[in-house]
C-alpha positions as CSV (number, residue, x, y, z in Angstrom):
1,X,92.8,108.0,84.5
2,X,96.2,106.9,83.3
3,X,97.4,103.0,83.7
4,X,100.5,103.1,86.0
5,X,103.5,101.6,83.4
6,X,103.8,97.5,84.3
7,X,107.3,96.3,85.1
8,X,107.9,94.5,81.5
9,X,107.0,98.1,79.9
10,X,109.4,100.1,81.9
11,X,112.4,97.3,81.3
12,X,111.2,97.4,77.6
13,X,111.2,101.0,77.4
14,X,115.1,100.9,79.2
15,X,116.3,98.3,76.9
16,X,115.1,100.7,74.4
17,X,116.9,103.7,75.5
18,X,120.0,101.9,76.6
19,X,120.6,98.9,74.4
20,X,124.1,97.9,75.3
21,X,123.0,97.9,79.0
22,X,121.0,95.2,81.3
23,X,117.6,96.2,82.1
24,X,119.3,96.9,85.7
25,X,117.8,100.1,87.7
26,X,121.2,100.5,89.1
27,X,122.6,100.6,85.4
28,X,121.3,103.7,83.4
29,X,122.9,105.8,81.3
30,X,125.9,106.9,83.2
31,X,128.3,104.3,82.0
32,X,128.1,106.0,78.4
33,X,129.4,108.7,80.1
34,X,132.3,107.0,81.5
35,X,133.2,106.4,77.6
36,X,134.6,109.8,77.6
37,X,137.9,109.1,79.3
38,X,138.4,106.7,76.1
39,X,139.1,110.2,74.4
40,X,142.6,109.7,76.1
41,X,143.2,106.9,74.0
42,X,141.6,107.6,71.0
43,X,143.0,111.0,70.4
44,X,146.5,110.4,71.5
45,X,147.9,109.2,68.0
46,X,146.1,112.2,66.4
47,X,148.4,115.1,69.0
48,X,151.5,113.4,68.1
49,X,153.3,112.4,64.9
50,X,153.3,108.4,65.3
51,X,153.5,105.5,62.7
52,X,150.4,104.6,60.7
53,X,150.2,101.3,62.6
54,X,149.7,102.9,66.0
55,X,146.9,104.5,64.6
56,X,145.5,101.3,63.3
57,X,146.6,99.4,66.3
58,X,144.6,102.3,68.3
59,X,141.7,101.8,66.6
60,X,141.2,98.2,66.5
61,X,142.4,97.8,70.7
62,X,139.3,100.4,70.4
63,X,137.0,98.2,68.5
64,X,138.2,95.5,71.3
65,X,137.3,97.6,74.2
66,X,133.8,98.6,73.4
67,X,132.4,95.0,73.3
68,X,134.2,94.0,76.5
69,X,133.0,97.0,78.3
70,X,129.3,96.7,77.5
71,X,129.8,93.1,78.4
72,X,131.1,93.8,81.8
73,X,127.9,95.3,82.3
74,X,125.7,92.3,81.6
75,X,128.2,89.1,83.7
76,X,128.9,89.5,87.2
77,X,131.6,88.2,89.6
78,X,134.4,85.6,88.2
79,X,133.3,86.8,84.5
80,X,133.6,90.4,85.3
81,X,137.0,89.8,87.1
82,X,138.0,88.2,83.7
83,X,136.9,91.1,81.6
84,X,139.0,93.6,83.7
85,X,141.7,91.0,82.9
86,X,141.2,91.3,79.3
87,X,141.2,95.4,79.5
88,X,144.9,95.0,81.4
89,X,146.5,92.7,78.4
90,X,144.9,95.9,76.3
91,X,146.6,98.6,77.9
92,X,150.0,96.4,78.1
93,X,149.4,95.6,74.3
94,X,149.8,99.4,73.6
95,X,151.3,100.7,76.6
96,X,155.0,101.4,74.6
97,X,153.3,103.3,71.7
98,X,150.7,104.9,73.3
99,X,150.5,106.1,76.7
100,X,146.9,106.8,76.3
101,X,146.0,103.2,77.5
102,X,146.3,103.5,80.8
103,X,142.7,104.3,80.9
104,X,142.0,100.3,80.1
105,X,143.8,100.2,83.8
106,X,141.7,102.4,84.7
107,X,138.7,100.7,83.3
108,X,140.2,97.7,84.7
109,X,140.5,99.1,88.7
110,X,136.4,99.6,88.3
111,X,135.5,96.3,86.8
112,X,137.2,95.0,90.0
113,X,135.7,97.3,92.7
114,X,132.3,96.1,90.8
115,X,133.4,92.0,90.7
116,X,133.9,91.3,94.0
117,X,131.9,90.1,97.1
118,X,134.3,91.5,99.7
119,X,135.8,94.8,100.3
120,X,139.1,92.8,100.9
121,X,139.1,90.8,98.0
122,X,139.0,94.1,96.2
123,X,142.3,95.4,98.1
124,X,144.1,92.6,97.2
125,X,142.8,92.5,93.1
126,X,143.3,96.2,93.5
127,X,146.8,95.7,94.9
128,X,147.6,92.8,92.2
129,X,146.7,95.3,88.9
130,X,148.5,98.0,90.4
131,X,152.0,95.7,91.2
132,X,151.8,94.3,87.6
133,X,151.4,97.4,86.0
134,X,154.7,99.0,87.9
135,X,156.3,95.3,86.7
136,X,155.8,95.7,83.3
137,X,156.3,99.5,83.2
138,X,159.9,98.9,84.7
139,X,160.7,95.4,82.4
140,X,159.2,96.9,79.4
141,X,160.2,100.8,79.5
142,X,156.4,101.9,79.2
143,X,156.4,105.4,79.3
144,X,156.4,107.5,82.6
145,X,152.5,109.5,81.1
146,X,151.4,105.5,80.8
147,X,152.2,104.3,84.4
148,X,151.9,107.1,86.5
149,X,148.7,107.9,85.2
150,X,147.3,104.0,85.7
151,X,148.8,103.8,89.4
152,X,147.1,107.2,90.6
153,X,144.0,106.9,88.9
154,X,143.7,103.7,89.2
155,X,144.2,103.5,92.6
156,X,141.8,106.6,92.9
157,X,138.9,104.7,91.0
158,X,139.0,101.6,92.3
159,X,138.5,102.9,96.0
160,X,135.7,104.7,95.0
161,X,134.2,101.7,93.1
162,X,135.1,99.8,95.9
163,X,133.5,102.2,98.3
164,X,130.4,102.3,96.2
165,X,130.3,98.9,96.0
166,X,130.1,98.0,99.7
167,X,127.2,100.9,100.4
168,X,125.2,99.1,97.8
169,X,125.9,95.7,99.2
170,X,124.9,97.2,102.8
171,X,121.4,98.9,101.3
172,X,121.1,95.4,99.7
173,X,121.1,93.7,102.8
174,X,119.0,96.1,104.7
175,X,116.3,95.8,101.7
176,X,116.3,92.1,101.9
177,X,116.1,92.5,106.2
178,X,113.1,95.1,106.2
179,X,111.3,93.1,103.3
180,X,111.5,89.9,105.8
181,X,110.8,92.3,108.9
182,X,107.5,93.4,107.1
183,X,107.2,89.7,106.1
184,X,106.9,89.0,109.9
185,X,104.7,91.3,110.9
186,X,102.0,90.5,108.2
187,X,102.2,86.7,109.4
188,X,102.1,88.3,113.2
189,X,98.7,90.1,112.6
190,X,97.1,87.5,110.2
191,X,97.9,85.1,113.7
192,X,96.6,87.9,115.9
193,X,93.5,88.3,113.6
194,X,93.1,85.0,113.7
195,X,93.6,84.3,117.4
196,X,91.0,87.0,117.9
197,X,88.4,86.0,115.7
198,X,88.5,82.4,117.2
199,X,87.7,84.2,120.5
200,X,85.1,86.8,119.4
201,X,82.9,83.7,117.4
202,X,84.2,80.8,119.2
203,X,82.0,81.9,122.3
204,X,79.2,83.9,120.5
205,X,78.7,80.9,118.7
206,X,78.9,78.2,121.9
207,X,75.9,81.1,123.4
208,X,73.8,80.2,120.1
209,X,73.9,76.6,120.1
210,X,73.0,76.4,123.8
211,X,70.3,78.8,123.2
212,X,69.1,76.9,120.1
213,X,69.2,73.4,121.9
214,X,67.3,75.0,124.8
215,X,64.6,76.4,122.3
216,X,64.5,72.8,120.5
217,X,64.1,71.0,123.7
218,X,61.2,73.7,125.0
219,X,59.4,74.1,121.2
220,X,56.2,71.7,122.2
221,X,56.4,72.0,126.1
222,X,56.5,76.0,126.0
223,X,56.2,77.7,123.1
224,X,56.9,81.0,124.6
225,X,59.7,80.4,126.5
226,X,61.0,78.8,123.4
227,X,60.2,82.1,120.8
228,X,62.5,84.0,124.1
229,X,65.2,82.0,123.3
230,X,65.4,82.5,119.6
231,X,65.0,86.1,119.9
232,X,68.2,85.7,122.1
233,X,70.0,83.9,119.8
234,X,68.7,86.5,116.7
235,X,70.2,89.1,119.3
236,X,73.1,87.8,119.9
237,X,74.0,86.9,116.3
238,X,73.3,90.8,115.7
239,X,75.7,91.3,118.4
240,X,78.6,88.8,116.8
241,X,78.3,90.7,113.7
242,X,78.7,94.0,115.1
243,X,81.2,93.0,117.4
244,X,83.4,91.4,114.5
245,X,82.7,94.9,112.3
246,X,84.1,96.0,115.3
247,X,87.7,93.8,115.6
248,X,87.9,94.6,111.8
249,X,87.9,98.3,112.5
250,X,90.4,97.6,115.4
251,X,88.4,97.5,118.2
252,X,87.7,94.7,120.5
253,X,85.0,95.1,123.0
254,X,83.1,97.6,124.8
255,X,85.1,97.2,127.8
256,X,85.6,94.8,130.6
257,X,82.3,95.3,132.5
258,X,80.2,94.6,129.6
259,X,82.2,91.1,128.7
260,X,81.6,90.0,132.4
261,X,77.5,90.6,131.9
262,X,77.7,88.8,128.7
263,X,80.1,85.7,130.2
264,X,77.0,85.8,133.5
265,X,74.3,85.6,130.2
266,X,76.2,82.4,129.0
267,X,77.3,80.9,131.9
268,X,73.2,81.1,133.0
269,X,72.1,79.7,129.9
270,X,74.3,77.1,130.1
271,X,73.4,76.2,133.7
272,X,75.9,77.3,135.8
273,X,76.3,79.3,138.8
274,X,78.2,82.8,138.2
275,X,80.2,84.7,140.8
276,X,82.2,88.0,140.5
277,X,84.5,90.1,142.3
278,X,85.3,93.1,140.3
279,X,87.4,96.1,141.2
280,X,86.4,99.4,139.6
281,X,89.9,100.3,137.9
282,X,90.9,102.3,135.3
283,X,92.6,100.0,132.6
284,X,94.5,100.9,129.5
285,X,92.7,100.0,126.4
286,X,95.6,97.9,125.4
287,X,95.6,95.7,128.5
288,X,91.8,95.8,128.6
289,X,91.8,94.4,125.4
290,X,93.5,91.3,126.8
291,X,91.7,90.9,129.7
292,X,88.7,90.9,127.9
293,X,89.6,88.6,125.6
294,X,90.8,86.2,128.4
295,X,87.7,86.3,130.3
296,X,85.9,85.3,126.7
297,X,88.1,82.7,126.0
298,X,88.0,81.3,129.7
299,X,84.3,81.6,130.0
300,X,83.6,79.5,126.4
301,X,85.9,76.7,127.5
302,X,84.1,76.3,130.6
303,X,81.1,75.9,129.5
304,X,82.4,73.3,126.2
305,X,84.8,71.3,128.3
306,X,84.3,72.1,132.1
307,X,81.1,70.1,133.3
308,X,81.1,72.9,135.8
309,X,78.1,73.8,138.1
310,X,80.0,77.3,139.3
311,X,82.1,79.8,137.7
312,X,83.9,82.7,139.7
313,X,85.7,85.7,138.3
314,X,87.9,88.1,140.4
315,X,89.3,90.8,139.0
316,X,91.6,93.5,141.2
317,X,94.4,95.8,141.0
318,X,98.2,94.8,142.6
319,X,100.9,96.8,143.7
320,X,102.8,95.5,140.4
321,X,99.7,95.6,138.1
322,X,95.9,94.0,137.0
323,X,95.1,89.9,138.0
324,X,92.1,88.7,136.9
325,X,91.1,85.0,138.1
326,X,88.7,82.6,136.2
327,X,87.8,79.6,138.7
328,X,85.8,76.7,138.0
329,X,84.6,73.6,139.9
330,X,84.7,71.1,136.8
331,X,86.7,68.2,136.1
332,X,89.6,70.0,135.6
333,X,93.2,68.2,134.1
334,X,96.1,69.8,132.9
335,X,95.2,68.7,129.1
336,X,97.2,70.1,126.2
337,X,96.5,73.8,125.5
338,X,94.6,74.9,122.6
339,X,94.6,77.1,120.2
340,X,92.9,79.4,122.6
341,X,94.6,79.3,125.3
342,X,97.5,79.6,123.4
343,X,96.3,82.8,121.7
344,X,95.4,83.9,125.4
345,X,99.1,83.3,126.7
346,X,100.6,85.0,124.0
347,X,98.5,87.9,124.1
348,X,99.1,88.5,128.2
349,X,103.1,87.9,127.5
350,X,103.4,90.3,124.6
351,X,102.3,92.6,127.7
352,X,105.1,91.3,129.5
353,X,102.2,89.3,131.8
354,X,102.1,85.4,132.8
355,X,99.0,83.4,132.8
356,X,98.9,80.5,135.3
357,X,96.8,77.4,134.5
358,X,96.2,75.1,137.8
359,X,93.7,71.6,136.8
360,X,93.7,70.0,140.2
361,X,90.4,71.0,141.7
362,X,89.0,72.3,138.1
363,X,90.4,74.9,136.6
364,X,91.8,78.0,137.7
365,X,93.5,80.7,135.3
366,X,95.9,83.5,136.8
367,X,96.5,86.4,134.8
368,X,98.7,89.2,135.9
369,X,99.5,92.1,133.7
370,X,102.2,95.0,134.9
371,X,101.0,98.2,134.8
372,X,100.9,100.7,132.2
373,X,101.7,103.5,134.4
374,X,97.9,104.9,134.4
375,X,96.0,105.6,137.2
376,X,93.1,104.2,139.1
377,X,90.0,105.1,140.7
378,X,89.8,102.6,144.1
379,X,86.5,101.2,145.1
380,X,84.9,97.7,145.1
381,X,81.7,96.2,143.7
382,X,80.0,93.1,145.4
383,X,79.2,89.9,144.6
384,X,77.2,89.1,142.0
């Protein structure tokens, strides 16, 4: 099996094969290439019988160039605006005696499309180099090869720098906005994860301790009863663990039916009267899901907080959608919401629900849900 290359050995192995060149993904081998168009410069004293000093001021503008063209590659912004700089005062060094500089404009008009933030600061640097150049051409007699070949070209390669320039600063952005997009939904899901786990244990585990302090209190008055109840609670831990190997594979329950027969087993155990209304409807597993979860979340709170003696549930099918109802006859209060309730309220409005909480006469919770467009078989069942 072969080690997938870290980071520091693929920017050691590009420093290796591009030395003069940042470790930069978006700078590989192709400005070596652009070196080619130098060959204007170089060669022109060699096709044309000049003085010996051209040749020499050729090649040491040359020797010049090379450093300050790698090093435009390393700085960015104000730096890299100076560099292009430096490259113009080269080509107007040499401009008179050989025409072959106006590739440093050239050079020059991408350094510039490269340096800037803005498209329009661009223009205007673009506009600037290309003004000075037809200046000097005209005060200083520069040959017509020199500045007609820096104004087109120039022109032509700083728009397409410049063009080049904006697309990357656009993908840039749009990196930066779908790394923080999948930021946000990892912090979304560990919250839903979490809201959901707090709901799957918080009331399996109220249904063990009430089970375990009803087999404490019945250990030396009766022994069986007592040996029931902790096979309940060795049942129900089974169930707790399968039912979070179940979130974890991304399902929730077994459906709403089965979460009201386990919400009756608590509520009994705990001592308090259960009632239920239920339509028989078909519900979407998404918005079952909820429900399910609400009735859990209800049903653990009431018997924590409630000091209830009854519980009712109704559950039916609107015109708009599913309510389900979770009444109590506690002591009721409009006390700040929890964490659970406040995983409830967010799950039933990322459906585009509302949950109502009313604490007058103990608690009542109103959940509506809008339909998923699905169908429904009618019928009722009866009290419990």
């Amino acid at each position: 099996m072969t080690e997938k290359p870290s980071p520091e050995g693929t920017e050691a192995e590009r420093v290796r094969k591009y030395p003069f060149l940042p470790a930069d993904p978006e700078v590989s081998w192709i400005p070596y290439v652009w070196l080619v168009y130098l060959a204007y410069f170089v060669m022109f004293p060699l096709v044309d019988q000049v003085p010996r000093w051209v040749v020499w001021l050729t090649v040491v503008e040359t020797l010049i160039f090379l450093p300050l063209y790698f090093l435009g590659y390393w700085v960015k912004g104000t730096r890299r605006l100076m560099i292009a700089g430096a490259m113009f005062v080269l080509a107007t060094a040499a401009a008179k005696w050989n025409p072959g500089a106006s590739v440093f404009v050239v050079f020059a008009a991408s350094f510039i499309g490269h340096g800037c933030n803005t498209a329009r600061r661009t223009i205007q640097l673009l506009a600037v180099l290309v003004a000075l150049t037809a200046l000097e051409s005209w005060l200083f007699g520069f040959p017509r090869t020199f500045w007609v070949t820096s104004l087109i070209f120039g022109l032509l390669v700083g728009a397409v720098t410049t063009n080049h320039e904006q697309r990357n600063r656009i993908n840039r952005r749009l990196k930066m906005a779908q790394e923080e997009v999948t930021r946000m939904a990892k912090i979304a899901e560990r919250e839903r994860i979490a809201r959901d786990l707090h709901d799957l244990l918080g009331h399996t585990l109220s249904l063990i301790v009430l089970k375990s302090e009803l087999a404490s209190k019945l250990a030396e008055n009766d022994p069986a009863r007592a040996a029931r109840e902790i096979r309940d609670v060795e049942r129900i831990s089974r169930d707790a663990l399968a039912q979070v190997r179940a979130a974890v594979r991304g399902y929730r329950s077994t459906g709403l039916m089965a979460e009201v027969d386990h919400a009756r087993a608590t509520l009994e155990t705990a001592g308090i009267g259960f009632d239920c209304e239920m339509e028989k409807v078909s519900v979407p597993a998404s918005e079952e899901s909820v429900l399910v979860l609400a009735v859990r979340e209800a049903v653990t709170n009431i018997v924590r907080h409630s000091a209830a003696t009854k519980c009712r549930v109704r559950f039916l099918r609107t015109t708009s959608g599913y309510e389900l109802r979770v009444e109590d006859d506690g002591r009721g209060g409009m006390a700040e919401e929890g964490s659970g309730l406040c995983g409830m309220r967010e799950r039933v409005e990322s459906l585009g629900g509302t949950l109502e909480r009313d604490g007058v006469a103990g608690t009542r919770l109103v959940i509506r849900i809008p339909a998923a467009g699905t169908g429904m078989s009618s019928g009722s069942g009866g009290a419990a």
